[in-house]
Each structure stands twice: as C-alpha cells, then as structure tokens.
C-alpha positions as CSV (number, residue, x, y, z in Angstrom):
1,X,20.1,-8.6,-12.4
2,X,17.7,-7.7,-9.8
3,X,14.2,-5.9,-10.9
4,X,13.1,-3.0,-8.2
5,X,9.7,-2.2,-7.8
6,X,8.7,1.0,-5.5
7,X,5.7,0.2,-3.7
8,X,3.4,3.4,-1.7
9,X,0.2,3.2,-0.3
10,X,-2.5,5.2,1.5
11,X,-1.4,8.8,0.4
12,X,-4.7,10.3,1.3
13,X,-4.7,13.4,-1.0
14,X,-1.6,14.7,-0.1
15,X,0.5,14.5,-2.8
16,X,3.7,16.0,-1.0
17,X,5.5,12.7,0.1
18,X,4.2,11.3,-3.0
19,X,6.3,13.2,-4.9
20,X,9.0,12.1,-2.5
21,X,8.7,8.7,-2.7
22,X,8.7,9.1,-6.3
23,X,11.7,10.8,-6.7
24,X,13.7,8.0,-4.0
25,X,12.0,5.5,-6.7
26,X,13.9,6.9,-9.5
27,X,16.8,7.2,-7.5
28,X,17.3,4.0,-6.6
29,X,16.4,2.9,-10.5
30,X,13.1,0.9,-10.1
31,X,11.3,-0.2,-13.0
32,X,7.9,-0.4,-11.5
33,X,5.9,1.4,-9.2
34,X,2.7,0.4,-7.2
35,X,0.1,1.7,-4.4
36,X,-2.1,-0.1,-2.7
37,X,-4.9,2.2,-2.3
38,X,-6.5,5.2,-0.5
39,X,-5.6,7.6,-2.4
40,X,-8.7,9.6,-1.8
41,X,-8.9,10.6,1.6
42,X,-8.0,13.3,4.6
43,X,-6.2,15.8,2.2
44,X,-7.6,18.2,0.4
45,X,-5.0,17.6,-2.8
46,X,-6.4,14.9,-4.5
47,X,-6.6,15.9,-8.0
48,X,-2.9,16.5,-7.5
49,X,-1.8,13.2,-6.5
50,X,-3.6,11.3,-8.9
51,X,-1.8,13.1,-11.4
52,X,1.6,12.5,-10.1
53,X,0.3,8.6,-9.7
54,X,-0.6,9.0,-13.7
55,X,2.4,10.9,-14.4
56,X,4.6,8.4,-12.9
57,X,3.1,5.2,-14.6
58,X,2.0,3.9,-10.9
59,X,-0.3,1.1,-10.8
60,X,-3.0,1.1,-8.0
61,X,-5.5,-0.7,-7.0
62,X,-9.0,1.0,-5.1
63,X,-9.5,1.5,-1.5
64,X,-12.1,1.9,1.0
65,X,-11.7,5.7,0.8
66,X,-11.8,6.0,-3.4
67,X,-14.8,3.7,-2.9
68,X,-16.7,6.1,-0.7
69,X,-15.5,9.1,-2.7
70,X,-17.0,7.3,-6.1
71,X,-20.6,7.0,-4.4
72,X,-20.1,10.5,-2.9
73,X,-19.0,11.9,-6.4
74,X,-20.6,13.2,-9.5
75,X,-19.2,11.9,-12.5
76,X,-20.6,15.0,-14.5
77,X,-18.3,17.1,-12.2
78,X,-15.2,16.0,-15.0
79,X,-12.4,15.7,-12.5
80,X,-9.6,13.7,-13.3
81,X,-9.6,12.0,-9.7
82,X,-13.3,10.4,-10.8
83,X,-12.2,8.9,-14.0
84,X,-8.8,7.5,-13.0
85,X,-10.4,6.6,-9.4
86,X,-13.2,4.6,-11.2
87,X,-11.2,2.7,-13.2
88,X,-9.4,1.0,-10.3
89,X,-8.8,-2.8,-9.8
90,X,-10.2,-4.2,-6.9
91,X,-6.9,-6.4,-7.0
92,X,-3.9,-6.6,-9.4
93,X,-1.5,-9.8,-10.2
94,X,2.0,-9.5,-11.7
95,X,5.1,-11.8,-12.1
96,X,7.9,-9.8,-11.5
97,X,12.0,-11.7,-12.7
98,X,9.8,-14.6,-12.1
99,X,8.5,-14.1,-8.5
100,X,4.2,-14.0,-8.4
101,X,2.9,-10.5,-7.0
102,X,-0.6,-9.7,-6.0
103,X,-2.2,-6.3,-4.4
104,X,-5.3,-5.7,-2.8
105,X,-6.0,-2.7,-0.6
106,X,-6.6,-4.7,2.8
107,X,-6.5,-8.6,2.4
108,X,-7.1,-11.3,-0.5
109,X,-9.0,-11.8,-2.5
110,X,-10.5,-8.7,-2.5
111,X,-11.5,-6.9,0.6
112,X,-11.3,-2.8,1.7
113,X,-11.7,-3.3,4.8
114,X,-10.6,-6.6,6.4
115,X,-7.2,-4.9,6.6
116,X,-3.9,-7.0,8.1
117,X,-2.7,-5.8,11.6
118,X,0.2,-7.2,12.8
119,X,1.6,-4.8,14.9
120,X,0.9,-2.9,18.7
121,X,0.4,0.8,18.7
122,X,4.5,0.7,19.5
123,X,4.9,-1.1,16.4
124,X,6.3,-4.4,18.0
125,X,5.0,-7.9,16.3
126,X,1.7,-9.3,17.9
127,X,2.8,-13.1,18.0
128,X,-1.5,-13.7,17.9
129,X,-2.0,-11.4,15.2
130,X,1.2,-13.7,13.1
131,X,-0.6,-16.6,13.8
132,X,-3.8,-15.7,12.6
133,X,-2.7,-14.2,9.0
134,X,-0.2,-17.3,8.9
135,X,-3.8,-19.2,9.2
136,X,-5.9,-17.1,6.9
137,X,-3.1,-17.1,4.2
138,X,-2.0,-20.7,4.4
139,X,-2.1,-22.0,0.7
140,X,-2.3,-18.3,-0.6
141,X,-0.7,-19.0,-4.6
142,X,1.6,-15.6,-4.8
143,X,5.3,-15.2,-3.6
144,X,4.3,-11.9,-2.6
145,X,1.3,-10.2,-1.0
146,X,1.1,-6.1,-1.0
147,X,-1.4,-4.6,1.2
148,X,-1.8,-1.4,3.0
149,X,-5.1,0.3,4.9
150,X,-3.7,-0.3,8.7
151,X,-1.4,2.1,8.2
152,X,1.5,-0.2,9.7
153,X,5.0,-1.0,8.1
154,X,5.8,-4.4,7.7
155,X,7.0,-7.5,5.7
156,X,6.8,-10.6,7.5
157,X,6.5,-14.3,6.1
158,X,3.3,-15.1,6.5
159,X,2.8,-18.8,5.4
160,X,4.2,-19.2,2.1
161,X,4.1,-15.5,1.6
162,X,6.1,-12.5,1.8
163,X,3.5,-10.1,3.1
164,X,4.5,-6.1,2.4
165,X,3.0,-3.1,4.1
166,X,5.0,0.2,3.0
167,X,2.9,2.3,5.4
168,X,1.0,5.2,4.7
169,X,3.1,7.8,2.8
170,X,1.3,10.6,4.7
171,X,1.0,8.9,8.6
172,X,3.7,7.0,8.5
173,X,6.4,9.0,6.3
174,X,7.1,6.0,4.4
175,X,7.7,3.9,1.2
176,X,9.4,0.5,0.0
177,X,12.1,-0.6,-2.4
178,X,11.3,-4.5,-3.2
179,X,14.0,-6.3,-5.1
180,X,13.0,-9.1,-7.2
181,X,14.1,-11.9,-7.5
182,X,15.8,-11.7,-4.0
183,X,12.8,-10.3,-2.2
184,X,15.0,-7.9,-0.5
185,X,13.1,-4.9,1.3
186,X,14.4,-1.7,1.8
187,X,12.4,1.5,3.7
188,X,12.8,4.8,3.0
189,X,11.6,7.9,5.1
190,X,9.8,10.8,3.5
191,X,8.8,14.7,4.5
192,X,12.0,14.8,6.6
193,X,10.3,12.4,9.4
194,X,11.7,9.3,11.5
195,X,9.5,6.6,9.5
196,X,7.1,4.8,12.1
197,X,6.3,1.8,12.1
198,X,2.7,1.4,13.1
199,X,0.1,5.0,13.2
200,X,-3.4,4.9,14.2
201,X,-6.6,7.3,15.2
202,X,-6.3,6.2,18.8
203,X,-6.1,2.7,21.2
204,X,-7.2,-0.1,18.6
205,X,-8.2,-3.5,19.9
206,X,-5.9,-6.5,18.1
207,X,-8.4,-9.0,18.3
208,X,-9.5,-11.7,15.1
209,X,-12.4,-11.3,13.5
C-alpha cells in the first residue's frame, strides 16, 4: 500500500492556496504533509498561514525569508509566526515505506540560498544546469531530495536522487502528491490558475556558481 506525502513550498504569507493545497492533500488521502520553506515573505497574511501549517500537522523546514524575518523581528512582539518560525530545522530527514527523504529550503546540506535551477524562464530543462546538480549531488545518501526557493516545478533524477520542486504555492499555483514507495509524482494546480512551471522577478542568468 502506497504512503502519500503532500509536499508545498514558498507560500510567502498568503495563506489562500495554502488552504488549497491542503484540502487536495486530504483529498487524495495523504498521510504526511511538508514545505520547504519561505513561508514568511511578500504577503501580508503571515500569522494566518502559519496557523493553517500548525493546524494541518505540516512539517517545514526555514527559509531565506523566515531567516530575515527572525533578525528583523521582536520576539517580545508574541506573535505566533516568531515562535513557530524560530523553531525551524535548517534541514529535515525522514524514511517514508522505506524510501530515505531529506528537505532543505535551497540545496544540501543546508543552504538558503544556493537554490537548484533547472529550468529556462519557459520552463524547459537546461541540459547544463542537469549536469551540474547531477555533479554537486553525486553520492548524495537520500532516495529523495525536496527543495524549493527558485520557484520552479520539477522532479528530475539527479544522480542517485529523485530531486522534487513543488513550486511556489503563491507564483506558481502549485503543489505535489509524492507516493512512496513508487516515487510517483503527481501536480496539482491551485487559486484556479494553469500551474507554471518555472516563475521569476525578471531575466535570470543560468550560470554555476
């Protein structure tokens, strides 16, 4: 019997398609849910989407944007968003019907920033860019590697290594369905848009560090 795990990332204080993604996740039965950061971030609603994170039993790990909120933040101020927000793993591991899991908001082991492009503003593979992460990720010890930050939709082998990107559930109107063991992935449009595939600020250069 497969296990389901509904994977979000990069909400960016809009709870909205949050709420979405969380009710396809119950809809198609999944037993856990994850994001992979940047929560904080853009919107202006972030006390609400923290709590639907918390009321939903998602596990998260921090982003660049929580960790720029936390130094910009008092903690005196009692929000909700600080506490939950502070107690953030920089990384999480999980074994899931027996396939190894690990999240980190850009790239392993541990980085906010260093984030995982693999695709052109049109959302078509860059062969370089495949390359590359096969390189950086060769010998990487998980079946499966969740990221987000670039605010691209993906899962591609990389290596040994499923690598998933569900897309920001604000820019890119998206979420994921992983089952486990199969490593099937399914995607799922939110706030009544055509999911897309790759979303940025403007022209971004697709070049290794």
């Amino acid at each position: 019997m497969s296990i389901k795990a509904g994977i979000i990332s990069d909400p960016h204080a809009t709870p909205g398609p949050v709420e979405e993604a969380i009710s396809v996740f119950r809809q198609q039965g999944v037993d856990h849910i994850l994001c992979a950061g940047d929560i904080a971030g853009y919107g202006d609603a972030l006390e609400e989407t923290v709590e639907l994170l918390i009321s939903s039993g998602c596990k998260s790990v921090i982003g660049n944007h929580e960790a720029w909120y936390l130094d910009w933040t008092v903690a005196s101020e009692g929000l909700l968003s600080y506490g939950y927000l502070s107690g953030l793993p920089g990384s999480l591991e999980m074994t899931i019907a027996g396939k190894t899991l690990y999240m980190v908001h850009a790239c392993p082991p541990d980085s906010l920033m260093d984030g995982i492009r693999l695709l052109d503003v049109e959302g078509e593979l860059i062969d370089e860019q495949q390359a590359y992460w096969t390189g950086r990720l060769r010998g990487f010890a998980y079946n499966v590697l969740v990221v987000g930050h670039t605010h691209q939709v993906f899962a591609e082998r990389l290596a040994d290594t499923l690598v998933i990107n569900p897309g920001s559930t604000l820019f890119n109107h998206s979420c994921a369905v992983v089952s486990f063991p199969e490593l099937q992935v399914e995607w799922f449009g939110l706030s009544g848009q055509t999911l897309q595939k790759s979303w940025n600020w403007g022209m971004v250069r697709f070049e290794p560090d």
